[in-house]
C-alpha positions in Angstrom: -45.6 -39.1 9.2 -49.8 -39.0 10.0 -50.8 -42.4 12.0 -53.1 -43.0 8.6 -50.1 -42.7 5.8 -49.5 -46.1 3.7 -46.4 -46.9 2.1 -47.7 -46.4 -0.6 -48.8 -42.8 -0.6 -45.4 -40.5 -1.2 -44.3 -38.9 1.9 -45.7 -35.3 2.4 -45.0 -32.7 5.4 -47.3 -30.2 6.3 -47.5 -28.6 9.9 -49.1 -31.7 11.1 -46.4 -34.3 9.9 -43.7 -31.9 10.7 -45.3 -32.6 14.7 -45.9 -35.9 14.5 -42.3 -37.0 12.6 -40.8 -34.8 15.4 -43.1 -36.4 18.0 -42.4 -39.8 16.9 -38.3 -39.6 16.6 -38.2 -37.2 19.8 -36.2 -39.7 22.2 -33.6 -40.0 18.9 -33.3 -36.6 18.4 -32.8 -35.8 22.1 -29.8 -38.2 22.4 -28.3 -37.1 19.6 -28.5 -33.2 20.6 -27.5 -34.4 24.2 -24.6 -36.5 23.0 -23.6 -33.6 20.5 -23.7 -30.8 23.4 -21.4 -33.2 25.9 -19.2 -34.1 23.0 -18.4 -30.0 22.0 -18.5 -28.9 25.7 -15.1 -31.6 26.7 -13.8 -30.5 22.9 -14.5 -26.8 24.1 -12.1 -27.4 27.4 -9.6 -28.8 25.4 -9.2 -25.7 23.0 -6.5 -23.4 24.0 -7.4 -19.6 25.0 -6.5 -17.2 23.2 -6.4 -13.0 23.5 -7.1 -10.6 20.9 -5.4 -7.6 20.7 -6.0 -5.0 17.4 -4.6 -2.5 16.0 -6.9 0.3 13.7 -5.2 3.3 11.0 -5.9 4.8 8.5 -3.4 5.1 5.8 -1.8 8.8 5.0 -2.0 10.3 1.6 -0.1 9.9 -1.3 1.1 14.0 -1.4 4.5 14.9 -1.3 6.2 16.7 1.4 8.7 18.5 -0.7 5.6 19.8 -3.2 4.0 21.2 0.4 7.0 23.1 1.5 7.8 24.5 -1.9 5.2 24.6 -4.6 2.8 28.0 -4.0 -0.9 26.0 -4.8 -1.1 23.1 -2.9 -2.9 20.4 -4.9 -2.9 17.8 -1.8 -2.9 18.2 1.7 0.2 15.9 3.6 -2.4 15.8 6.4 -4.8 14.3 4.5 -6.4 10.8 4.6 -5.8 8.2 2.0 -8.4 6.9 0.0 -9.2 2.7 -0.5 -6.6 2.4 -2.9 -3.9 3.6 -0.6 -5.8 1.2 1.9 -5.7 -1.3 -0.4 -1.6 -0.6 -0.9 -1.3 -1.4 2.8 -3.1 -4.4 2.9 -0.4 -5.7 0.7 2.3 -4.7 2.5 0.7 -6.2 5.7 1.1 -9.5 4.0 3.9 -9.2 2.5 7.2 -11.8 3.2 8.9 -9.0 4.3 6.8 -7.7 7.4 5.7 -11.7 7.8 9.3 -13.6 7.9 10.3 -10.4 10.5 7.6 -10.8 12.9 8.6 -14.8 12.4 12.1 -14.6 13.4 11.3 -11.3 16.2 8.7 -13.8 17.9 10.3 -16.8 17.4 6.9 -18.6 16.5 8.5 -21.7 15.2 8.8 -23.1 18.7 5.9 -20.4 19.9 3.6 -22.6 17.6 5.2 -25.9 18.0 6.7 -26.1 14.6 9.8 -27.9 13.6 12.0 -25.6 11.4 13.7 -28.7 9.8 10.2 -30.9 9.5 8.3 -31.7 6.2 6.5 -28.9 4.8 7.7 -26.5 7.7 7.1 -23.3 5.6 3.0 -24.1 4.3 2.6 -25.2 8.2 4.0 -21.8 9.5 2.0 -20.3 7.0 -1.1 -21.5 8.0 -0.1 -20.7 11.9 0.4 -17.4 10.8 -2.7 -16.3 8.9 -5.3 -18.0 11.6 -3.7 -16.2 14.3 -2.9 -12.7 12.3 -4.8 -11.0 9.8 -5.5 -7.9 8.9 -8.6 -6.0 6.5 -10.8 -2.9 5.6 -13.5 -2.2 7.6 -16.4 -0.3 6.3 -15.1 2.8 7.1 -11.5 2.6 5.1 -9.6 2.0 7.7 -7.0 -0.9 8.4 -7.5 -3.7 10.7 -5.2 -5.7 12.1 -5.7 -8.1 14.6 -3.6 -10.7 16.6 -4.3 -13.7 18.7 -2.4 -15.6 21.0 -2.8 -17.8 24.1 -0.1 -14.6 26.2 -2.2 -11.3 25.8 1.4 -9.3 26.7 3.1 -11.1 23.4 -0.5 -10.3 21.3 -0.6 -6.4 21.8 3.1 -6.1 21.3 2.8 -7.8 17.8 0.3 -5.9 16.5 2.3 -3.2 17.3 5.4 -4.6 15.8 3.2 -4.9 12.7 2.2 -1.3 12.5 5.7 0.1 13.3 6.9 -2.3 10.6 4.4 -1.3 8.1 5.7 1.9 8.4 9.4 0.6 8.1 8.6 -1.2 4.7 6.5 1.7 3.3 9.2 4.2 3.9 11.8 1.8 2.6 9.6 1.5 -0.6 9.0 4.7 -1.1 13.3 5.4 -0.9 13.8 3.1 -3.2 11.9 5.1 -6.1 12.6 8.7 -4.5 16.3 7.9 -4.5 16.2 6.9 -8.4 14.1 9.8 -9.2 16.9 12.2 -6.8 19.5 10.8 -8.8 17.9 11.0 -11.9 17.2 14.9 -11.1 20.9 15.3 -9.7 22.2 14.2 -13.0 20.6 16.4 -14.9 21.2 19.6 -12.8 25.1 18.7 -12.9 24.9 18.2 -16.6 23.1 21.1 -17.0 25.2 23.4 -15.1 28.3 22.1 -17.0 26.5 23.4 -20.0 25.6 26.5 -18.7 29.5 26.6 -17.9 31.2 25.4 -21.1 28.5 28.5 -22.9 29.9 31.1 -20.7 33.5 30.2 -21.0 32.6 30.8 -24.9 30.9 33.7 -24.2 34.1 34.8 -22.2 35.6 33.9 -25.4 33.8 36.6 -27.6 34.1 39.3 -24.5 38.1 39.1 -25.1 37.9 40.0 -28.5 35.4 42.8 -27.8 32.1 41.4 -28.7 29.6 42.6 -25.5 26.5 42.9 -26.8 26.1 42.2 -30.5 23.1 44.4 -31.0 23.8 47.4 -29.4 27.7 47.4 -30.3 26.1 47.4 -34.2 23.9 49.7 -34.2 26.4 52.2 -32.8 28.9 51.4 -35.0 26.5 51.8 -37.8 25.5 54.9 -36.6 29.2 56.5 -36.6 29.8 54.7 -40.1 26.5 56.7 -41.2 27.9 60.0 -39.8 31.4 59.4 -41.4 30.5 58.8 -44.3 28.3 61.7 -44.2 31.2 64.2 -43.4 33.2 62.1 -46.3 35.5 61.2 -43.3 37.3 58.6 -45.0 39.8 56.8 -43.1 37.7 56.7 -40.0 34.3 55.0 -41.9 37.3 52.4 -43.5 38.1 51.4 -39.8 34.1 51.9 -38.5 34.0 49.4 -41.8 36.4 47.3 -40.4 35.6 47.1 -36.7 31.7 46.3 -38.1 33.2 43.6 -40.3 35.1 41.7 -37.3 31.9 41.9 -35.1 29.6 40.4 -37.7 32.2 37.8 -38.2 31.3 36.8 -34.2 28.2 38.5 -34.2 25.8 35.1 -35.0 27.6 32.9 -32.7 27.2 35.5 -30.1 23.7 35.8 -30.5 23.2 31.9 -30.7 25.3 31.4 -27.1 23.0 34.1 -25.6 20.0 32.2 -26.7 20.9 29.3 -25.6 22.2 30.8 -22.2 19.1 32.3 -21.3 16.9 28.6 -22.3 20.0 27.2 -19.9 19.0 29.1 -17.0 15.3 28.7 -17.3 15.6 25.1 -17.5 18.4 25.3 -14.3 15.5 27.3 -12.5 12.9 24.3 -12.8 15.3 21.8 -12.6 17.1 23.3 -9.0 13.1 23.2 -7.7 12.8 19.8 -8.7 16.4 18.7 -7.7 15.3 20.2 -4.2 12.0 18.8 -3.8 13.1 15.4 -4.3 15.8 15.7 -1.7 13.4 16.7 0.3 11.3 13.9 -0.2 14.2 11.6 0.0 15.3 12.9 3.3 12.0 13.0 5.3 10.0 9.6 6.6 6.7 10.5 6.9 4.1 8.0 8.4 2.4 6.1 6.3 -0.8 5.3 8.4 -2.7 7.4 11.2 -2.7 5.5 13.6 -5.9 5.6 15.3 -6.2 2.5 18.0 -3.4 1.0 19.1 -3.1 -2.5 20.8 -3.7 -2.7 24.3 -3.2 -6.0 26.2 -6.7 -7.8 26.6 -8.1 -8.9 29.5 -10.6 -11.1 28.4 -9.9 -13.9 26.3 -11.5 -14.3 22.6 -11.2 -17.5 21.4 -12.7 -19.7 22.0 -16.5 -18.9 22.7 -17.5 -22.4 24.3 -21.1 -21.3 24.2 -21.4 -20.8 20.8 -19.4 -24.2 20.0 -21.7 -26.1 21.7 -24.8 -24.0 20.3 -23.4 -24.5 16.8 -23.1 -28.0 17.5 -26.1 -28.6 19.0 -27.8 -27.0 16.1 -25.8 -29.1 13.4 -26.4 -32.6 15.3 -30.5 -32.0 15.7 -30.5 -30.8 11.8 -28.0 -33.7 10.8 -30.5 -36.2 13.2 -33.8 -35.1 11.1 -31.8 -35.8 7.6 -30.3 -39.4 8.7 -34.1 -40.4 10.1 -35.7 -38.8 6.5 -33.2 -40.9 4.5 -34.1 -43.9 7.1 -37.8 -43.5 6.7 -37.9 -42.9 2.8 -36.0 -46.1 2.5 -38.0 -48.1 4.1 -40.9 -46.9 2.3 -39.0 -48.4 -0.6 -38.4 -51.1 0.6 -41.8 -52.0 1.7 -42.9 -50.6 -1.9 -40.8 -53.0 -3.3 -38.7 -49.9 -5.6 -35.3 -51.5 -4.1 
Protein backbone atom coordinates (compact mmCIF):
# COMPACT_ATOMS: atom_id res chain seq x y z
CA UNK A 1 0.00 0.00 0.00
CA UNK A 2 1.36 3.89 -1.17
CA UNK A 3 1.66 6.20 2.15
CA UNK A 4 -1.28 8.37 0.18
CA UNK A 5 -4.00 5.33 -0.35
CA UNK A 6 -7.44 5.92 1.55
CA UNK A 7 -9.70 3.35 2.54
CA UNK A 8 -11.69 4.23 0.33
CA UNK A 9 -9.84 3.80 -2.92
CA UNK A 10 -9.79 -0.17 -3.87
CA UNK A 11 -6.45 -1.65 -3.28
CA UNK A 12 -4.18 -1.73 -6.38
CA UNK A 13 -0.45 -3.20 -6.75
CA UNK A 14 1.87 -2.02 -9.11
CA UNK A 15 5.78 -2.22 -8.76
CA UNK A 16 5.62 0.41 -6.25
CA UNK A 17 2.92 -1.09 -3.75
CA UNK A 18 4.41 -4.42 -4.30
CA UNK A 19 7.84 -2.58 -2.39
CA UNK A 20 6.16 -0.76 -0.11
CA UNK A 21 3.50 -3.72 1.16
CA UNK A 22 6.71 -5.84 1.35
CA UNK A 23 8.58 -2.90 3.04
CA UNK A 24 5.90 -2.41 5.45
CA UNK A 25 5.18 -6.23 6.64
CA UNK A 26 9.06 -7.06 6.31
CA UNK A 27 9.65 -7.86 10.12
CA UNK A 28 6.32 -10.34 9.70
CA UNK A 29 7.41 -11.88 6.78
CA UNK A 30 10.89 -12.46 8.18
CA UNK A 31 9.66 -14.35 11.29
CA UNK A 32 7.53 -16.27 9.61
CA UNK A 33 10.24 -17.51 6.91
CA UNK A 34 12.66 -17.77 9.99
CA UNK A 35 10.20 -19.76 12.06
CA UNK A 36 9.26 -21.89 8.93
CA UNK A 37 13.06 -22.70 8.09
CA UNK A 38 13.75 -23.85 12.01
CA UNK A 39 10.49 -25.65 12.12
CA UNK A 40 11.47 -27.97 8.64
CA UNK A 41 15.19 -28.18 9.54
CA UNK A 42 14.33 -30.18 13.36
CA UNK A 43 11.29 -32.05 11.12
CA UNK A 44 14.17 -32.73 8.44
CA UNK A 45 16.41 -34.55 11.36
CA UNK A 46 13.67 -36.44 12.46
CA UNK A 47 12.99 -38.12 8.95
CA UNK A 48 14.54 -41.39 8.51
CA UNK A 49 17.28 -42.00 5.64
CA UNK A 50 16.71 -43.83 3.14
CA UNK A 51 18.89 -45.50 0.01
CA UNK A 52 17.88 -45.83 -3.41
CA UNK A 53 18.90 -48.64 -5.27
CA UNK A 54 17.32 -49.16 -9.22
CA UNK A 55 17.01 -51.48 -11.44
CA UNK A 56 16.66 -50.56 -15.58
CA UNK A 57 15.42 -53.37 -18.64
CA UNK A 58 14.08 -53.40 -21.27
CA UNK A 59 11.51 -56.00 -21.96
CA UNK A 60 12.25 -58.88 -24.75
CA UNK A 61 10.05 -59.50 -27.71
CA UNK A 62 7.10 -61.23 -28.09
CA UNK A 63 8.68 -63.86 -31.01
CA UNK A 64 8.76 -67.33 -30.46
CA UNK A 65 11.66 -69.53 -30.01
CA UNK A 66 10.31 -72.63 -31.55
CA UNK A 67 9.22 -70.37 -34.88
CA UNK A 68 13.19 -69.17 -34.84
CA UNK A 69 14.64 -72.64 -34.81
CA UNK A 70 12.22 -74.13 -37.22
CA UNK A 71 10.31 -71.85 -39.54
CA UNK A 72 12.69 -70.90 -42.84
CA UNK A 73 11.61 -66.76 -42.93
CA UNK A 74 12.00 -65.40 -39.74
CA UNK A 75 9.22 -62.80 -39.23
CA UNK A 76 10.73 -61.70 -35.60
CA UNK A 77 13.98 -61.60 -34.26
CA UNK A 78 14.04 -63.54 -30.40
CA UNK A 79 16.85 -61.01 -29.92
CA UNK A 80 14.88 -58.24 -30.45
CA UNK A 81 13.50 -55.45 -28.16
CA UNK A 82 9.97 -55.13 -27.12
CA UNK A 83 7.97 -52.37 -27.99
CA UNK A 84 5.77 -50.06 -25.21
CA UNK A 85 3.13 -52.48 -25.21
CA UNK A 86 5.26 -55.28 -24.10
CA UNK A 87 6.63 -52.52 -21.63
CA UNK A 88 3.43 -51.73 -20.72
CA UNK A 89 2.78 -55.79 -20.05
CA UNK A 90 5.56 -55.57 -17.48
CA UNK A 91 4.46 -52.84 -15.68
CA UNK A 92 1.60 -54.94 -14.75
CA UNK A 93 3.22 -57.68 -13.74
CA UNK A 94 5.52 -55.46 -11.58
CA UNK A 95 2.45 -54.66 -9.65
CA UNK A 96 0.87 -57.47 -9.61
CA UNK A 97 -0.22 -59.48 -6.02
CA UNK A 98 1.85 -62.05 -7.13
CA UNK A 99 5.46 -60.44 -7.38
CA UNK A 100 4.08 -57.96 -4.36
CA UNK A 101 2.74 -60.49 -1.53
CA UNK A 102 6.37 -62.51 -2.49
CA UNK A 103 8.61 -59.77 -1.92
CA UNK A 104 6.23 -59.17 1.34
CA UNK A 105 6.67 -62.43 2.88
CA UNK A 106 10.71 -62.81 1.39
CA UNK A 107 11.44 -59.43 3.29
CA UNK A 108 9.41 -59.74 5.95
CA UNK A 109 8.26 -55.99 5.75
CA UNK A 110 5.45 -56.32 8.19
CA UNK A 111 7.85 -55.92 11.15
CA UNK A 112 10.50 -54.20 8.57
CA UNK A 113 7.86 -51.31 8.36
CA UNK A 114 6.44 -51.51 11.78
CA UNK A 115 3.13 -53.01 10.80
CA UNK A 116 1.02 -55.28 12.85
CA UNK A 117 -0.21 -58.25 10.76
CA UNK A 118 -3.25 -58.72 13.01
CA UNK A 119 -4.11 -54.71 13.41
CA UNK A 120 -7.05 -52.80 11.76
CA UNK A 121 -6.70 -52.24 8.13
CA UNK A 122 -3.18 -54.16 8.10
CA UNK A 123 -3.45 -54.84 4.36
CA UNK A 124 -4.38 -50.85 2.92
CA UNK A 125 -1.41 -49.94 5.54
CA UNK A 126 1.11 -52.38 3.89
CA UNK A 127 -0.14 -51.26 0.77
CA UNK A 128 0.65 -47.91 1.20
CA UNK A 129 4.34 -48.94 2.76
CA UNK A 130 4.74 -50.74 -0.21
CA UNK A 131 4.05 -48.39 -3.11
CA UNK A 132 6.02 -45.18 -1.38
CA UNK A 133 9.02 -47.18 -0.92
CA UNK A 134 8.77 -49.40 -4.38
CA UNK A 135 7.72 -48.38 -7.70
CA UNK A 136 8.42 -48.97 -10.87
CA UNK A 137 7.67 -46.92 -14.66
CA UNK A 138 8.67 -46.13 -18.29
CA UNK A 139 11.17 -43.83 -18.86
CA UNK A 140 11.26 -41.94 -22.02
CA UNK A 141 13.32 -44.28 -23.66
CA UNK A 142 10.88 -47.66 -23.23
CA UNK A 143 12.64 -49.03 -20.80
CA UNK A 144 11.46 -50.25 -17.19
CA UNK A 145 12.32 -48.64 -14.04
CA UNK A 146 12.23 -49.97 -10.91
CA UNK A 147 13.34 -48.44 -7.92
CA UNK A 148 13.61 -49.33 -4.16
CA UNK A 149 14.10 -47.35 -0.97
CA UNK A 150 14.92 -48.31 2.29
CA UNK A 151 16.67 -46.94 5.37
CA UNK A 152 19.60 -50.50 4.87
CA UNK A 153 21.12 -49.85 1.31
CA UNK A 154 22.31 -53.92 1.34
CA UNK A 155 18.34 -54.93 1.83
CA UNK A 156 17.44 -52.01 -1.08
CA UNK A 157 19.65 -53.39 -4.02
CA UNK A 158 18.85 -56.99 -3.19
CA UNK A 159 15.01 -56.22 -3.67
CA UNK A 160 15.19 -54.74 -6.64
CA UNK A 161 16.83 -57.53 -7.79
CA UNK A 162 14.42 -59.97 -6.24
CA UNK A 163 11.86 -57.96 -8.25
CA UNK A 164 13.51 -58.43 -11.62
CA UNK A 165 14.38 -62.10 -11.09
CA UNK A 166 10.75 -62.45 -10.08
CA UNK A 167 9.37 -60.68 -12.94
CA UNK A 168 10.95 -63.06 -14.90
CA UNK A 169 9.55 -65.99 -12.75
CA UNK A 170 5.79 -64.73 -13.20
CA UNK A 171 6.31 -63.96 -16.96
CA UNK A 172 7.56 -67.36 -17.68
CA UNK A 173 4.96 -68.89 -15.51
CA UNK A 174 2.32 -66.92 -17.64
CA UNK A 175 3.45 -67.63 -20.63
CA UNK A 176 3.41 -71.84 -19.58
CA UNK A 177 0.17 -71.51 -18.67
CA UNK A 178 -1.14 -70.68 -22.37
CA UNK A 179 1.83 -72.63 -24.20
CA UNK A 180 0.94 -75.80 -22.27
CA UNK A 181 -2.92 -75.49 -23.42
CA UNK A 182 -1.99 -74.70 -26.82
CA UNK A 183 0.85 -78.02 -26.58
CA UNK A 184 -1.98 -80.00 -25.52
CA UNK A 185 -4.32 -78.80 -27.76
CA UNK A 186 -1.73 -79.56 -30.70
CA UNK A 187 -0.80 -83.07 -29.04
CA UNK A 188 -4.40 -84.07 -29.32
CA UNK A 189 -4.81 -83.42 -32.56
CA UNK A 190 -1.59 -85.14 -33.89
CA UNK A 191 -2.61 -88.45 -31.82
CA UNK A 192 -6.10 -88.20 -33.27
CA UNK A 193 -4.79 -87.67 -36.50
CA UNK A 194 -2.35 -90.39 -36.61
CA UNK A 195 -5.06 -92.84 -35.44
CA UNK A 196 -6.88 -91.83 -38.58
CA UNK A 197 -4.17 -92.08 -40.74
CA UNK A 198 -3.92 -95.70 -39.00
CA UNK A 199 -7.61 -96.93 -39.00
CA UNK A 200 -7.24 -95.72 -43.33
CA UNK A 201 -4.37 -97.98 -43.82
CA UNK A 202 -5.62 -100.94 -41.98
CA UNK A 203 -8.55 -100.51 -44.64
CA UNK A 204 -6.30 -100.02 -47.27
CA UNK A 205 -4.54 -103.28 -45.97
CA UNK A 206 -7.96 -104.54 -46.34
CA UNK A 207 -8.39 -103.95 -50.17
CA UNK A 208 -4.47 -105.10 -50.73
CA UNK A 209 -5.71 -108.70 -49.45
CA UNK A 210 -8.14 -109.05 -51.88
CA UNK A 211 -5.90 -107.80 -54.72
CA UNK A 212 -6.86 -104.30 -55.16
CA UNK A 213 -3.16 -102.22 -55.46
CA UNK A 214 -3.71 -99.62 -57.41
CA UNK A 215 -7.13 -99.10 -58.82
CA UNK A 216 -6.16 -97.16 -61.84
CA UNK A 217 -3.44 -98.93 -63.27
CA UNK A 218 -4.83 -102.53 -62.33
CA UNK A 219 -8.00 -101.26 -64.72
CA UNK A 220 -6.58 -100.10 -67.37
CA UNK A 221 -4.57 -103.30 -67.87
CA UNK A 222 -7.21 -105.45 -67.28
CA UNK A 223 -9.16 -103.47 -69.91
CA UNK A 224 -6.49 -103.64 -72.12
CA UNK A 225 -6.30 -107.75 -72.05
CA UNK A 226 -10.21 -107.73 -72.17
CA UNK A 227 -9.78 -105.56 -75.40
CA UNK A 228 -7.27 -108.02 -76.86
CA UNK A 229 -9.48 -111.12 -75.95
CA UNK A 230 -12.08 -110.22 -77.18
CA UNK A 231 -10.35 -109.26 -80.25
CA UNK A 232 -8.92 -112.81 -80.80
CA UNK A 233 -12.68 -114.02 -79.86
CA UNK A 234 -10.88 -115.68 -76.91
CA UNK A 235 -13.85 -116.36 -74.99
CA UNK A 236 -13.41 -117.94 -71.72
CA UNK A 237 -10.39 -115.77 -70.86
CA UNK A 238 -12.36 -112.16 -71.70
CA UNK A 239 -15.41 -113.99 -69.31
CA UNK A 240 -12.77 -114.14 -66.44
CA UNK A 241 -10.79 -110.61 -67.54
CA UNK A 242 -14.84 -109.67 -67.23
CA UNK A 243 -14.96 -111.08 -64.00
CA UNK A 244 -11.70 -110.03 -62.38
CA UNK A 245 -12.72 -106.24 -63.76
CA UNK A 246 -16.15 -106.73 -62.17
CA UNK A 247 -14.58 -107.55 -58.55
CA UNK A 248 -12.17 -104.63 -58.72
CA UNK A 249 -14.75 -102.05 -59.63
CA UNK A 250 -16.84 -103.46 -56.82
CA UNK A 251 -13.70 -102.10 -54.47
CA UNK A 252 -12.41 -99.79 -56.87
CA UNK A 253 -14.36 -96.39 -55.45
CA UNK A 254 -13.70 -97.09 -51.89
CA UNK A 255 -10.15 -97.55 -52.89
CA UNK A 256 -9.83 -94.49 -54.50
CA UNK A 257 -11.68 -92.54 -51.70
CA UNK A 258 -9.14 -94.07 -48.78
CA UNK A 259 -6.22 -92.90 -51.07
CA UNK A 260 -7.57 -89.49 -51.16
CA UNK A 261 -8.19 -89.20 -47.97
CA UNK A 262 -4.64 -90.81 -47.03
CA UNK A 263 -2.77 -88.48 -48.92
CA UNK A 264 -5.05 -85.08 -47.22
CA UNK A 265 -4.05 -87.29 -43.79
CA UNK A 266 -0.50 -86.91 -44.26
CA UNK A 267 -0.37 -83.36 -45.38
CA UNK A 268 -2.25 -82.31 -42.53
CA UNK A 269 0.17 -84.76 -40.19
CA UNK A 270 3.17 -82.80 -41.91
CA UNK A 271 1.84 -79.21 -40.59
CA UNK A 272 0.49 -80.57 -37.65
CA UNK A 273 4.11 -82.61 -36.44
CA UNK A 274 5.72 -78.73 -37.14
CA UNK A 275 3.36 -77.27 -34.99
CA UNK A 276 3.16 -80.13 -32.41
CA UNK A 277 7.12 -79.50 -32.25
CA UNK A 278 7.26 -75.89 -32.08
CA UNK A 279 5.06 -75.70 -29.30
CA UNK A 280 7.06 -78.17 -27.29
CA UNK A 281 9.59 -76.19 -27.95
CA UNK A 282 8.23 -73.18 -26.69
CA UNK A 283 6.87 -74.99 -23.82
CA UNK A 284 10.26 -76.32 -22.78
CA UNK A 285 12.50 -73.30 -23.10
CA UNK A 286 12.36 -70.11 -20.44
CA UNK A 287 13.54 -67.31 -22.18
CA UNK A 288 14.03 -63.93 -20.40
CA UNK A 289 11.51 -61.76 -20.51
CA UNK A 290 13.43 -58.30 -19.95
CA UNK A 291 17.22 -57.23 -20.94
CA UNK A 292 18.39 -56.45 -18.20
CA UNK A 293 20.40 -53.38 -18.61
CA UNK A 294 21.31 -51.78 -14.96
CA UNK A 295 21.14 -53.83 -12.24
CA UNK A 296 20.99 -52.62 -8.51
CA UNK A 297 24.00 -51.87 -6.83
CA UNK A 298 24.12 -50.98 -3.15
CA UNK A 299 24.10 -47.01 -2.73
CA UNK A 300 26.32 -45.15 -0.92
CA UNK A 301 24.70 -42.10 -0.55
CA UNK A 302 21.43 -41.77 0.90
CA UNK A 303 18.29 -40.31 -1.24
CA UNK A 304 15.74 -39.42 0.90
CA UNK A 305 15.41 -37.24 2.38
CA UNK A 306 16.98 -33.98 0.76
CA UNK A 307 16.89 -31.65 3.98
CA UNK A 308 17.83 -28.68 1.76
CA UNK A 309 15.10 -28.84 -0.39
CA UNK A 310 12.55 -29.41 2.62
CA UNK A 311 13.54 -26.50 4.18
CA UNK A 312 13.68 -24.46 0.75
CA UNK A 313 10.18 -25.77 -0.06
CA UNK A 314 9.09 -24.62 3.15
CA UNK A 315 10.61 -21.53 3.35
CA UNK A 316 9.01 -20.75 0.02
CA UNK A 317 5.46 -21.89 1.06
CA UNK A 318 5.54 -20.01 4.56
CA UNK A 319 6.77 -16.33 2.84
CA UNK A 320 3.96 -17.00 -0.04
CA UNK A 321 1.34 -18.26 2.65
CA UNK A 322 2.66 -14.94 5.00
CA UNK A 323 1.84 -12.40 1.92
CA UNK A 324 -1.87 -14.11 1.46
CA UNK A 325 -2.80 -14.11 5.42
CA UNK A 326 -1.46 -10.16 5.55
CA UNK A 327 -3.61 -9.41 1.97
CA UNK A 328 -6.75 -11.03 3.59
CA UNK A 329 -5.77 -8.93 6.85
CA UNK A 330 -5.40 -5.72 5.03
CA UNK A 331 -8.50 -6.00 2.65
CA UNK A 332 -10.46 -6.55 5.72
CA UNK A 333 -9.71 -3.93 7.44
CA UNK A 334 -10.38 -1.75 4.56
CA UNK A 335 -13.84 -3.10 5.01
CA UNK A 336 -14.14 -2.55 7.99
CA UNK A 337 -13.11 1.04 8.04
CA UNK A 338 -15.42 1.30 4.75
CA UNK A 339 -18.07 0.25 6.72
CA UNK A 340 -18.98 -3.01 3.90
CA UNK A 341 -18.87 -5.43 7.11
Amino acid sequence: MTPNHSPEEPLRFDSINVLVFLFKWRWALVITCMAAAVISSIVSLTLEEKFKSSVVMFPAGKSSLGSQLMEEVQKEDVLQFGEKEEAERLLQILNSDKIRNKIIEKYDLYTHYNIPRDSKGANAKMSMAYDENISSKLTRFGSVRVDVLDKDPKRAMNMANDITALLDTVANDLKDIRAREAFNIAQAEYVHLQNEIKALEDSMGVLRAKGVYDYISQIEGLNEQYATAIGKRQTNEAAQLKKEMDQLAFYGSVYVKLETLIESAYEREAILKKRYELLKIDLNSKLPATFVVDTAAEADKKSYPIRWLIVVMSVFSAFVFGIVAILIFENFKMLRAQKRI
